[in-house]
N, C-alpha and C positions, 0 to 999 in steps of 0.2 A: 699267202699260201694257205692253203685250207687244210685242214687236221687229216682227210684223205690223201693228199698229195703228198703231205708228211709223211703217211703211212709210206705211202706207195713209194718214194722217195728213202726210204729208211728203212725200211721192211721191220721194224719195232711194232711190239705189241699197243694196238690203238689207244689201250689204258693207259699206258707210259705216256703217247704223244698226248691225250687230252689231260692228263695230271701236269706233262710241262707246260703245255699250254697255260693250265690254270693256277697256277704259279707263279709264273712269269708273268699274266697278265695282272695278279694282285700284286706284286709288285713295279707295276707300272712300270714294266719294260717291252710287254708288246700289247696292244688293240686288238680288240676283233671287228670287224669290219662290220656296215648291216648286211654284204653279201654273206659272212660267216667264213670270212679271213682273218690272219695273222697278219699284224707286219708290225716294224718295230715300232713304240711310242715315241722314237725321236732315232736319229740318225744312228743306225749301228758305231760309227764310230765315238762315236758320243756315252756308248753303254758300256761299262767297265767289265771286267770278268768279273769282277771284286761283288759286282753287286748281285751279277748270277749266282755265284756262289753264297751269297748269303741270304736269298730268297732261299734258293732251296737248303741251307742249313736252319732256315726259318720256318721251314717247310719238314724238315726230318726233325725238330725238337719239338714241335707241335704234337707228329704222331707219335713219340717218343711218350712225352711227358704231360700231353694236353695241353687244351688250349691258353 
């Protein structure tokens, strides 16, 4: 899915969708494609909440407290 279709699909501010995005792709849980798609690094069922969630707690103590 591409960061548009997310929008457009979500109706979310595009900053939010490309900050998840880029998030979750450093934590190698999704790929961007060479089209300039999303999809998951490895079988959605295979990807815990546990580790979304601490990407992005990894992701709010960075802006918190630095790098």
């Amino acid at each position: 899915m591409s960061p548009r279709e997310l929008i457009a699909a979500t109706g979310a501010d595009p900053r939010h969708i490309h900050l998840c995005l880029e998030v979750l792709e450093d934590a190698g849980l999704v790929v961007e494609s060479e089209h300039k798609t999303y999809m998951p690094a490895r079988p959605p069922d295979r990807i815990a909440a546990s580790e979304v969630l601490r990407a992005w707690r990894k992701q709010a103590a960075s802006e918190a407290y630095g790098p």
